[in-house]
N, CA, C and O of each residue as an XYZ file, in Angstrom:
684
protein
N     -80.558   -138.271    -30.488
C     -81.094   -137.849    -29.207
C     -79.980   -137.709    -28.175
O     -79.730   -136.723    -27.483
N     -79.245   -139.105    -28.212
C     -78.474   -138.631    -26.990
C     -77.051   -137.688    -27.165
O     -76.305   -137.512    -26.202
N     -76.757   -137.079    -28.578
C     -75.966   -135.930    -28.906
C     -76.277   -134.464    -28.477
O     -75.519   -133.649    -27.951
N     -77.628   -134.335    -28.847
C     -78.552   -133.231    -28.330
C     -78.591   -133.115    -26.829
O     -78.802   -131.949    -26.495
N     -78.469   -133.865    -25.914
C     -78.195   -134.128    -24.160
C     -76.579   -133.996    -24.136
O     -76.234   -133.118    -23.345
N     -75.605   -134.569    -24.725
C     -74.512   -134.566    -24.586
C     -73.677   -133.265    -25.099
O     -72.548   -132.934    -24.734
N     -74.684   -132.493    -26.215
C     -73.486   -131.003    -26.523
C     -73.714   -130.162    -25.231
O     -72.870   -129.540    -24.585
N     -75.298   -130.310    -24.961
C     -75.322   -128.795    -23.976
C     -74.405   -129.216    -22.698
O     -73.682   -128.415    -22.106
N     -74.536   -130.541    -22.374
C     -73.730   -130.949    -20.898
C     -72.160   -130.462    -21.072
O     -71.557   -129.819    -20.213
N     -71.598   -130.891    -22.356
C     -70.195   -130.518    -22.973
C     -70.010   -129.360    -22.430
O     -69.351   -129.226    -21.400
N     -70.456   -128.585    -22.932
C     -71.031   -127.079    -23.420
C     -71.119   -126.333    -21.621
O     -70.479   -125.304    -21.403
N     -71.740   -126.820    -20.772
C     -72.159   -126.319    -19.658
C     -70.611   -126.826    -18.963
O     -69.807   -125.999    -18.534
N     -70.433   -127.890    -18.946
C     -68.962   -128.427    -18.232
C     -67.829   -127.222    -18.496
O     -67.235   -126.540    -17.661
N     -67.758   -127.207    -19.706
C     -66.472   -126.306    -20.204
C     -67.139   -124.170    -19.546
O     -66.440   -123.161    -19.455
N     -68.281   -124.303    -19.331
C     -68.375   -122.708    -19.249
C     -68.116   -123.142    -17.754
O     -67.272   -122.354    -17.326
N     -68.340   -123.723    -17.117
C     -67.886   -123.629    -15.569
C     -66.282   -124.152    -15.117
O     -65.784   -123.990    -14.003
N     -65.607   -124.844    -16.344
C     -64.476   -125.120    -15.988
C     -63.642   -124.019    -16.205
O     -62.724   -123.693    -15.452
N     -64.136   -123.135    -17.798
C     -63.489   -121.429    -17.975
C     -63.994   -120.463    -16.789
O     -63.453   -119.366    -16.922
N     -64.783   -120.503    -15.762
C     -64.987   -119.526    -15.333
C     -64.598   -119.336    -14.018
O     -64.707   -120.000    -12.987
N     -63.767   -117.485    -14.523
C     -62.867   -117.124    -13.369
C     -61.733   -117.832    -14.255
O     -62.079   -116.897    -14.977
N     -60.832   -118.467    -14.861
C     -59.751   -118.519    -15.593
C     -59.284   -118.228    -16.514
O     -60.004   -118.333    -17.508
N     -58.120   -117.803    -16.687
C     -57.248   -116.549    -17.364
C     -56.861   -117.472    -18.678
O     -56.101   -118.428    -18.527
N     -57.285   -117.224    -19.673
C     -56.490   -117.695    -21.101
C     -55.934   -116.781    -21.789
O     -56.282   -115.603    -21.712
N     -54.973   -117.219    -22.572
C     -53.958   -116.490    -23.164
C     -53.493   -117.073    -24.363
O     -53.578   -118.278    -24.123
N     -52.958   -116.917    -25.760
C     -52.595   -117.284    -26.684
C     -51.232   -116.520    -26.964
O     -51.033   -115.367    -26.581
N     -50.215   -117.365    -27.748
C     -48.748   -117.146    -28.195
C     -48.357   -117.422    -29.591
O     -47.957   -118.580    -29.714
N     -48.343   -116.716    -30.713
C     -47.853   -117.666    -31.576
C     -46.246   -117.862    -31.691
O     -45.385   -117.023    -31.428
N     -46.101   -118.950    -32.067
C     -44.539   -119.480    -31.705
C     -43.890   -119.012    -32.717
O     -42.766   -118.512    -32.665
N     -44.658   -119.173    -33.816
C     -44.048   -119.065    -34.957
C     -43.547   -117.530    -35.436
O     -42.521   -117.098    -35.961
N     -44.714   -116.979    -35.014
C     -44.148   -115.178    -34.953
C     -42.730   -115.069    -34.003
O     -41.672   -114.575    -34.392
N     -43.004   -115.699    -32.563
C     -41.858   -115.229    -31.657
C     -40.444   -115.782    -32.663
O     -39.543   -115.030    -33.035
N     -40.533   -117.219    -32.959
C     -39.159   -117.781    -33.210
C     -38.936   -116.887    -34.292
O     -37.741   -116.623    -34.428
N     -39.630   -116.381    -35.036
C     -39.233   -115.021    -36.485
C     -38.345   -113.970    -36.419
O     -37.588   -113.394    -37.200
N     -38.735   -113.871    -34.980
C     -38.617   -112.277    -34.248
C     -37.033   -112.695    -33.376
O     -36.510   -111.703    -32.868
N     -36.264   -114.027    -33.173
C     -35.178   -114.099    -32.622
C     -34.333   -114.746    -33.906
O     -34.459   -115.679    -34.699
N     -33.299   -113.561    -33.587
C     -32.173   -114.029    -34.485
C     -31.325   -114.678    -34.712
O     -30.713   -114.606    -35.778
N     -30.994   -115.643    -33.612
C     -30.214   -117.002    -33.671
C     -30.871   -118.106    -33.847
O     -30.348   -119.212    -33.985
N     -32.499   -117.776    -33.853
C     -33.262   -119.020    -34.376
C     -33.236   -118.459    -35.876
O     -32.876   -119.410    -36.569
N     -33.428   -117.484    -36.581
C     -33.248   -117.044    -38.279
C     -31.980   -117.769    -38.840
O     -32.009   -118.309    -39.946
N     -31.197   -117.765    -38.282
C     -29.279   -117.950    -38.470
C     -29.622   -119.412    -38.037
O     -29.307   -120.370    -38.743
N     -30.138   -119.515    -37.103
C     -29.745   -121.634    -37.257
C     -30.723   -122.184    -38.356
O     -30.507   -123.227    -38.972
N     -31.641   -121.512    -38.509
C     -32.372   -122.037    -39.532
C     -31.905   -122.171    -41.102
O     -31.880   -123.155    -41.841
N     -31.499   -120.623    -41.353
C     -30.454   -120.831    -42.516
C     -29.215   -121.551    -42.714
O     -28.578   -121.587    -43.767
N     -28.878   -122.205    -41.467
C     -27.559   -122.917    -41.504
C     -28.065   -124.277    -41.741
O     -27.457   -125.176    -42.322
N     -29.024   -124.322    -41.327
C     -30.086   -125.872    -41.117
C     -30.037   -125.870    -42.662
O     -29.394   -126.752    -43.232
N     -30.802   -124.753    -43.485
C     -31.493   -125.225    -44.854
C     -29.914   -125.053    -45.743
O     -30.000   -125.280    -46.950
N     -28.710   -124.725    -45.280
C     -27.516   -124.672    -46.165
C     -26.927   -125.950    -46.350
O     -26.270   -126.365    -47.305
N     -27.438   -126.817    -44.728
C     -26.411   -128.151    -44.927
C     -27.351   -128.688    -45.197
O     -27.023   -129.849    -44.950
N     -28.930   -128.747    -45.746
C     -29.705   -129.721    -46.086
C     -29.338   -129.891    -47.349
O     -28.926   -130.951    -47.819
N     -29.516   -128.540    -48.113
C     -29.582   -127.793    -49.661
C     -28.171   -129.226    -49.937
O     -28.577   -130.297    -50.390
N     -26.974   -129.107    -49.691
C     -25.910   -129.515    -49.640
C     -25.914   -131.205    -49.856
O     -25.527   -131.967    -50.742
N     -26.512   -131.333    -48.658
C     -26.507   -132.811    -48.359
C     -27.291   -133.600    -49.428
O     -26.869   -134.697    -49.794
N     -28.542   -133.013    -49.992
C     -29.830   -132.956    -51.000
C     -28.754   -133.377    -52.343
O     -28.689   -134.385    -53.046
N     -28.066   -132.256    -52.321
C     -27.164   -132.297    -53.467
C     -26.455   -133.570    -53.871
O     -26.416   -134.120    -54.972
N     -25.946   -133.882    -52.803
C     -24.815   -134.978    -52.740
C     -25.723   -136.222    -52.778
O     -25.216   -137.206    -53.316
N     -26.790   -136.332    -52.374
C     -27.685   -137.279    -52.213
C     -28.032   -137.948    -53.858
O     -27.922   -139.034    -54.428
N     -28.555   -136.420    -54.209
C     -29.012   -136.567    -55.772
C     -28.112   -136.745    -56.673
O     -28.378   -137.225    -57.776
N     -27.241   -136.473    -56.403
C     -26.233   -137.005    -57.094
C     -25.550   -138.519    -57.044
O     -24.971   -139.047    -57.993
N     -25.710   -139.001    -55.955
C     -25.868   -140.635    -55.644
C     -26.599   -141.727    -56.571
O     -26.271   -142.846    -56.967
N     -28.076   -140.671    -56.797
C     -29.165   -141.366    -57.635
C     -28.710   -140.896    -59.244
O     -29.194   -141.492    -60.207
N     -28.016   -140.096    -59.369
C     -27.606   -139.727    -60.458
C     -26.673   -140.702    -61.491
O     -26.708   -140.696    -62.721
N     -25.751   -141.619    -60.522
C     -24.763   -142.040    -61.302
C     -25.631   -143.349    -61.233
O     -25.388   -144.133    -62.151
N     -26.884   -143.871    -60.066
C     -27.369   -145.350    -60.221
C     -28.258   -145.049    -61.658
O     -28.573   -145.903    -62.487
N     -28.521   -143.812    -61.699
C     -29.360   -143.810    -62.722
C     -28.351   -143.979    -64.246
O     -28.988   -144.380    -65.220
N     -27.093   -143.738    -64.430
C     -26.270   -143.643    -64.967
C     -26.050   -144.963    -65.547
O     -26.257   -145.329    -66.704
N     -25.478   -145.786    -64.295
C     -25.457   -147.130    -64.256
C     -26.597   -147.971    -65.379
O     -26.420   -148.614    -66.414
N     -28.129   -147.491    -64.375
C     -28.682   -148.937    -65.075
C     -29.348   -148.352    -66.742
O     -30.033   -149.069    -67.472
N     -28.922   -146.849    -67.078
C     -29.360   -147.061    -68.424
C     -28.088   -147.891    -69.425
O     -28.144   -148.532    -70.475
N     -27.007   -147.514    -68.526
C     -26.058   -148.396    -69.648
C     -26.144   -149.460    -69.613
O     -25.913   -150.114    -70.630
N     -26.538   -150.112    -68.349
C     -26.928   -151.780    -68.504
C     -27.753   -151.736    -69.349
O     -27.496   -152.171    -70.471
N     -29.055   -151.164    -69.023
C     -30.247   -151.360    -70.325
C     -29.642   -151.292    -71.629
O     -30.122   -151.908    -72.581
N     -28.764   -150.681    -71.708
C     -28.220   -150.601    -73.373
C     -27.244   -151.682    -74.125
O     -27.296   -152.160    -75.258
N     -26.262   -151.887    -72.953
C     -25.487   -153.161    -72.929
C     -25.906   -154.410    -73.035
O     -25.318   -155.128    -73.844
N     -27.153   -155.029    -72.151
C     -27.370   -156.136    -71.747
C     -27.474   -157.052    -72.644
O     -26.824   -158.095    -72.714
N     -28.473   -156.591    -73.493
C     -27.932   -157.787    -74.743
C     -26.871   -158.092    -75.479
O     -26.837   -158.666    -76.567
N     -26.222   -157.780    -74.990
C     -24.582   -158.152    -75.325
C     -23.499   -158.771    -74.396
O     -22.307   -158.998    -74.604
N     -24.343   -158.987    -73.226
C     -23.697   -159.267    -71.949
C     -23.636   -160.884    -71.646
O     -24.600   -161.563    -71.998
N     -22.892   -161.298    -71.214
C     -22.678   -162.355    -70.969
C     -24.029   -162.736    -69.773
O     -24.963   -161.939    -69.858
N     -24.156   -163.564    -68.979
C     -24.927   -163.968    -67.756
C     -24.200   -163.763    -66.750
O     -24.765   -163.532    -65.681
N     -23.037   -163.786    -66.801
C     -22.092   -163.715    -65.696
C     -22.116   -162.270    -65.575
O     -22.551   -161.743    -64.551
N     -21.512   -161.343    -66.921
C     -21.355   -160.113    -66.646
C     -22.341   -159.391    -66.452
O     -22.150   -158.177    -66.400
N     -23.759   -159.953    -66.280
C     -25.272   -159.215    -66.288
C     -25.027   -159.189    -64.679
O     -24.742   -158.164    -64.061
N     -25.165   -160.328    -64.168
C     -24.735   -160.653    -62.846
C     -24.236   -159.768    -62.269
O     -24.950   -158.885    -61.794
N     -23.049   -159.739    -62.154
C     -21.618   -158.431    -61.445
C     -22.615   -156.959    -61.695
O     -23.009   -156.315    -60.723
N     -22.941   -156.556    -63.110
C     -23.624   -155.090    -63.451
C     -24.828   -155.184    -62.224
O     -24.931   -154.312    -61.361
N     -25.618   -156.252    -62.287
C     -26.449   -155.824    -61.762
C     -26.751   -155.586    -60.030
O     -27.594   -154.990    -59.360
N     -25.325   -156.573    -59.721
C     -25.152   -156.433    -58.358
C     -24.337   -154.658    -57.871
O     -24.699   -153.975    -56.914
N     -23.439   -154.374    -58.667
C     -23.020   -153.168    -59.190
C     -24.163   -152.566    -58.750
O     -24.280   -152.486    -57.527
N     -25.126   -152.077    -59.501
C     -26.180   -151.087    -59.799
C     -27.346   -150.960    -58.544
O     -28.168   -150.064    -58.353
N     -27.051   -152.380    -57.663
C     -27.753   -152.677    -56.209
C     -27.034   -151.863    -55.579
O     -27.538   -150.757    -55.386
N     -25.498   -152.138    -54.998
C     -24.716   -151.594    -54.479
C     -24.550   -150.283    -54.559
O     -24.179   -149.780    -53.499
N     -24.684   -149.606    -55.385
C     -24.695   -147.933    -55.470
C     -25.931   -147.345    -55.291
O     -26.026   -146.173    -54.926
N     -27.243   -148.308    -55.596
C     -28.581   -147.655    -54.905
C     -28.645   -147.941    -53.517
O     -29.675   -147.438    -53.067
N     -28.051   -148.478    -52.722
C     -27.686   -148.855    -51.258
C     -27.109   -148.057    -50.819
O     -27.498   -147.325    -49.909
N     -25.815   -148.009    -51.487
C     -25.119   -146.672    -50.970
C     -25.954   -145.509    -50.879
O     -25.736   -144.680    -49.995
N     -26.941   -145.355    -51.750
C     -27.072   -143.729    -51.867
C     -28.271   -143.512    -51.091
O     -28.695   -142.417    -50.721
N     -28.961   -145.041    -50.801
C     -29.767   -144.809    -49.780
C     -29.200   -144.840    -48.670
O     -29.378   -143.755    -48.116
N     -28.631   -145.496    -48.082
C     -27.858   -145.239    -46.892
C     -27.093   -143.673    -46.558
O     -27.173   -143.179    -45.434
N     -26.441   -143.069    -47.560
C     -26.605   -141.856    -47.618
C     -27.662   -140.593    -47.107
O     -27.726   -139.702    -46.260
N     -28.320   -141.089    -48.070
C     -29.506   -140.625    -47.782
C     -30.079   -140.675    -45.984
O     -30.256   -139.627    -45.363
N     -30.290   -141.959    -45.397
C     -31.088   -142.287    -44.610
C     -29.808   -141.335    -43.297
O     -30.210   -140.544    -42.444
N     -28.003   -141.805    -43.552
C     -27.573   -140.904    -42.800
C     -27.920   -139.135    -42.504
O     -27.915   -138.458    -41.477
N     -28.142   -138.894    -43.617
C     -28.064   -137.442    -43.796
C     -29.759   -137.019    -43.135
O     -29.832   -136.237    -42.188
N     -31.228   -137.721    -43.846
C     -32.146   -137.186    -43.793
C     -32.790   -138.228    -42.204
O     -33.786   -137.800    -41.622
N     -32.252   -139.234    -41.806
C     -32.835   -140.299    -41.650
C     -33.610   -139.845    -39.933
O     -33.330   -138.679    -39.656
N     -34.406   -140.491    -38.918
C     -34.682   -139.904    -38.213
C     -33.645   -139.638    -37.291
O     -33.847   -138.555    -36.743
N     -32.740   -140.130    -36.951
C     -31.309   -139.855    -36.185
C     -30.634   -139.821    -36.713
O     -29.724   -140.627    -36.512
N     -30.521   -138.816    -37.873
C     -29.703   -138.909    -39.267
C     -29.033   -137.038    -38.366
O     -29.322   -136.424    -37.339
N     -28.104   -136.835    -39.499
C     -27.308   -135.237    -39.535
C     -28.328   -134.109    -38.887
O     -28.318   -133.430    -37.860
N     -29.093   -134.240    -39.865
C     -30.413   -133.070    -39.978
C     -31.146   -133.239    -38.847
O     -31.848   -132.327    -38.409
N     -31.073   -134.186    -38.381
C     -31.797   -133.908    -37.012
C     -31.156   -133.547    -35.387
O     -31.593   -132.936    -34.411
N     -29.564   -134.474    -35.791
C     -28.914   -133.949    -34.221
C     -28.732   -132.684    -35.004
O     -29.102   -131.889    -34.139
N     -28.333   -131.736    -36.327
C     -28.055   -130.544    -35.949
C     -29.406   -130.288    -35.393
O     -29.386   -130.253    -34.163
N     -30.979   -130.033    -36.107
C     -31.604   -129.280    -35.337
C     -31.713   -129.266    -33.772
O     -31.780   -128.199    -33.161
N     -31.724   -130.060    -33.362
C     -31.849   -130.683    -32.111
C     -30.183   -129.638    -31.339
O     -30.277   -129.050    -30.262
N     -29.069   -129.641    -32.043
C     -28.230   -128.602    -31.678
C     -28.706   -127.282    -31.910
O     -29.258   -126.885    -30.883
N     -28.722   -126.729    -32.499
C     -29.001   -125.507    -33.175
C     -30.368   -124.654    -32.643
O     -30.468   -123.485    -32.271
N     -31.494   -125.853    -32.776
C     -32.583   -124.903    -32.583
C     -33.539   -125.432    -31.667
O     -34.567   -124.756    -31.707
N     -33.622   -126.693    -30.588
C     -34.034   -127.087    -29.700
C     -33.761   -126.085    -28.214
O     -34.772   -125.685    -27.635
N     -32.704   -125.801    -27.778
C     -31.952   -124.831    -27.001
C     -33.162   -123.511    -27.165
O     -33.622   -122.920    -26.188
N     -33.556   -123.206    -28.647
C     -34.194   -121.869    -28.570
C     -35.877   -122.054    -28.779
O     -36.581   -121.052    -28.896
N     -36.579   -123.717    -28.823
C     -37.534   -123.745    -28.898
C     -37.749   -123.858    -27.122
O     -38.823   -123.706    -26.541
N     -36.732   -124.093    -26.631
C     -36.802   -125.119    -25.084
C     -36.722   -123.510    -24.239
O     -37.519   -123.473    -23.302
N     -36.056   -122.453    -24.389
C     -35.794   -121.140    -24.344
C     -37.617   -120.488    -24.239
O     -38.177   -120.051    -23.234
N     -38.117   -120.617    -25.476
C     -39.461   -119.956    -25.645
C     -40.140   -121.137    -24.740
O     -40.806   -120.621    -23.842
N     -40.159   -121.910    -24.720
C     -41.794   -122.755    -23.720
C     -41.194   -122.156    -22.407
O     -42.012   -121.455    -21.811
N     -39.932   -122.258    -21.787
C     -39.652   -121.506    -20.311
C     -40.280   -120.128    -19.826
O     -40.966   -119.908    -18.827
N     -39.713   -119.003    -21.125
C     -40.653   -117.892    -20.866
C     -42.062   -118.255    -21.550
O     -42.373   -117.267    -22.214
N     -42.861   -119.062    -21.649
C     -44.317   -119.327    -21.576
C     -44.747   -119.655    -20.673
O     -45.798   -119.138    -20.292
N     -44.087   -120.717    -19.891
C     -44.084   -121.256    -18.662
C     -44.643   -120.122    -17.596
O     -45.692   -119.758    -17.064
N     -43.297   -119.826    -17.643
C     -43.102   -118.235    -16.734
C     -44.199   -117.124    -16.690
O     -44.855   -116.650    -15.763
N     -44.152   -116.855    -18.195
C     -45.365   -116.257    -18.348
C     -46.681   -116.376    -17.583
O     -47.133   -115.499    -16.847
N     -47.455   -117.998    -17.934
C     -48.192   -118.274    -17.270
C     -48.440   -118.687    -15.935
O     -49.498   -119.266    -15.693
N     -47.368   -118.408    -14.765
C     -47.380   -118.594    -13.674
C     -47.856   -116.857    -13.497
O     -48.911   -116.362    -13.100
N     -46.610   -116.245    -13.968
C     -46.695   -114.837    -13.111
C     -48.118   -114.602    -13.654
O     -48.900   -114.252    -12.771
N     -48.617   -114.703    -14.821
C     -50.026   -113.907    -15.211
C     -51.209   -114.738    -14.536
O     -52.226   -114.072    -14.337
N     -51.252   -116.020    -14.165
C     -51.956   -116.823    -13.213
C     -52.816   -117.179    -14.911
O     -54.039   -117.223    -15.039
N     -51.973   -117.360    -15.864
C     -52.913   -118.067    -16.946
C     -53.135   -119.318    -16.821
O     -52.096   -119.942    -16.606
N     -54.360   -120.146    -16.883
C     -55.184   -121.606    -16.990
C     -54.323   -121.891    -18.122
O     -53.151   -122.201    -17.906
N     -54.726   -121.828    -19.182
C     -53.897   -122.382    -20.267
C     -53.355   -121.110    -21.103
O     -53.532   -119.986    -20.632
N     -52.758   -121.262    -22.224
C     -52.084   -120.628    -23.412
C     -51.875   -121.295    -24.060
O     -50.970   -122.092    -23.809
N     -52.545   -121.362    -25.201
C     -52.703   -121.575    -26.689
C     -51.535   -121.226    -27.481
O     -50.695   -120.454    -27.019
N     -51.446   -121.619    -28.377
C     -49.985   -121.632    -29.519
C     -51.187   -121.719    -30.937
O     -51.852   -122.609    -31.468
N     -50.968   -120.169    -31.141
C     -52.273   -119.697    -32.298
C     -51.271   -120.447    -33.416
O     -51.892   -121.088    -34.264
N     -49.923   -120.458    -33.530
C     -49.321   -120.255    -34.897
C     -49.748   -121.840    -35.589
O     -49.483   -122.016    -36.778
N     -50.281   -122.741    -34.949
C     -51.283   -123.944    -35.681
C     -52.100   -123.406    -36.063
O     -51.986   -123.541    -37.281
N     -53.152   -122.679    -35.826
C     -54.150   -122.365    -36.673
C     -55.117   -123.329    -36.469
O     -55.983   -122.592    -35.996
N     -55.437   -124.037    -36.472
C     -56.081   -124.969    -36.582
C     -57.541   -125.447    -35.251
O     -58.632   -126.017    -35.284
N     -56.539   -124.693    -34.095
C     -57.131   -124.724    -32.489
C     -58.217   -123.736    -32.326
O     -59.351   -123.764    -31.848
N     -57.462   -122.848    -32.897
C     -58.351   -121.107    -32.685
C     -59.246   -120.864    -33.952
O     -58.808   -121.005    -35.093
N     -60.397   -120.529    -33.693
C     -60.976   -119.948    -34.917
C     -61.666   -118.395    -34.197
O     -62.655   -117.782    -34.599
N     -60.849   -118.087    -33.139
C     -61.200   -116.141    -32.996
C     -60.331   -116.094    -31.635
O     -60.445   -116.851    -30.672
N     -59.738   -115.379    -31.742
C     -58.834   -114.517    -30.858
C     -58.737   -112.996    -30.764
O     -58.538   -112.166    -31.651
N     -58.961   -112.832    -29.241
C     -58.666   -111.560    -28.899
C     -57.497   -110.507    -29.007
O     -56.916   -110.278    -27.946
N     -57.132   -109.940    -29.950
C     -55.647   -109.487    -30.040
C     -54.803   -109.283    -28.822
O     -53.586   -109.433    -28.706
N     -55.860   -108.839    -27.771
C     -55.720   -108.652    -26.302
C     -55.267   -109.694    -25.520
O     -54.488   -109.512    -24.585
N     -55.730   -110.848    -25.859
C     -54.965   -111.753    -25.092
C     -53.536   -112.933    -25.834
O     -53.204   -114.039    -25.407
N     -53.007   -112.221    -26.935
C     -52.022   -112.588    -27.336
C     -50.746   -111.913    -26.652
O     -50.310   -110.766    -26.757
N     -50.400   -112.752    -26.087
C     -48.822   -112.546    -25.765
C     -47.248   -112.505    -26.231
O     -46.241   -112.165    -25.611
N     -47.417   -112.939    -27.440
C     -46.751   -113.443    -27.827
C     -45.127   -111.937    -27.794
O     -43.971   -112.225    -28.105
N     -45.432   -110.972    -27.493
C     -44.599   -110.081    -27.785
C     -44.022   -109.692    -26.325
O     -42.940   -109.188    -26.024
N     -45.059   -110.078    -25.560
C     -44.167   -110.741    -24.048
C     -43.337   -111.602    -23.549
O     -42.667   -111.474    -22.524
N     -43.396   -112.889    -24.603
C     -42.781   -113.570    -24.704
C     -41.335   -113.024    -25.420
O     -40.377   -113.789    -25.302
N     -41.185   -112.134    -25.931
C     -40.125   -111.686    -26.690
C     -39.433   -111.327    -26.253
O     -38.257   -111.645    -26.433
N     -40.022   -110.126    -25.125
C     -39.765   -109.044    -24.462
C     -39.332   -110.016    -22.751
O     -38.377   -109.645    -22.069
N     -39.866   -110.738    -22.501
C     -38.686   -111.849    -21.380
C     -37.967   -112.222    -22.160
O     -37.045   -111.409    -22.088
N     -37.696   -112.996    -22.981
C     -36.221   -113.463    -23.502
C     -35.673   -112.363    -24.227
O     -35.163   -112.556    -25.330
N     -35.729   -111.234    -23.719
C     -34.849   -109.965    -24.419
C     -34.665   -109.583    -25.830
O     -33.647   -109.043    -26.262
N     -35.843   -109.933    -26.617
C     -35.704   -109.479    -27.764
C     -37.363   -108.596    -28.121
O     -38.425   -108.855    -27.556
N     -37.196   -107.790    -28.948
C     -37.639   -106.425    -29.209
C     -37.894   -107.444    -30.769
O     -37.316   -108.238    -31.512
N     -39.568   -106.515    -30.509
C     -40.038   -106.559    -31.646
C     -39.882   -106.098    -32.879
O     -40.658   -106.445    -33.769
């Protein structure tokens, strides 16, 4: 009962809060496609990941190296020398996580580059959105490229190629 009172009130709130205000939708993901120093940092992004991935896996490569020869050795091993191997075989999965956590970690490589590289051109597009929505007197603007927000859009009120067309790039 009290859902049935509460959609139409929802429902009535939001048609008087849209009315008389300008909405507009952008997808980001099209614009950042459409600029070419965000294409080029991105491929530079996925060259030193590809790279780093490499070197990473290869870290796990030699622990993996390590503990099958222990497994093969061990019964032949002293207690002492099980000891040393197995502290050994800690020590290089440490390393390679630490590796790892440098390279992928949240304040790891991969993130001050993006944060170099392609923050500058995400921080670039919300300005001309910004902008956008002052000069057009838009209420809000939507960011279709989630998907998830929109389930129908007016082709008409996508901007997103305005957005292009202020930061000087051509569709």
């Amino acid at each position: 009962m009290k859902n049935k009172i509460l959609f139409p009130l929802v429902l009535l709130m939001l048609s008087a809060f849209s009315f008389g205000q300008k909405f507009a939708y952008v997808d980001t993901e099209y614009i950042l496609k459409n600029i070419p120093s965000y294409k080029a940092a991105q491929e530079k992004l996925d060259k030193m990941s590809d790279g780093w991935q490499k070197e990473v896996e290869a870290k796990y490569a030699d622990v993996e190296k390590l503990y099958k020869s222990y497994q093969a050795e061990k019964v032949l091993l002293t207690d002492d020398m099980k000891k040393k191997k197995e502290d050994d075989i800690m020590s290089k999965e440490k390393e390679a996580k630490e590796l790892q956590r440098k390279y992928f970690g949240p304040e790891g490589e991969l993130f001050k580059k993006r944060q170099e590289l392609v923050k500058p051109i995400q921080d670039d597009v919300y300005k001309a959105v910004k902008d956008l929505a002052s000069d057009g007197s838009y209420a809000l603007i939507f960011d279709s490229s989630s998907g998830a927000s929109i389930l129908f859009s007016d082709p008409k009120l996508d901007k997103s190629d305005e957005i292009l067309k202020k930061m000087g790039y051509k569709n």
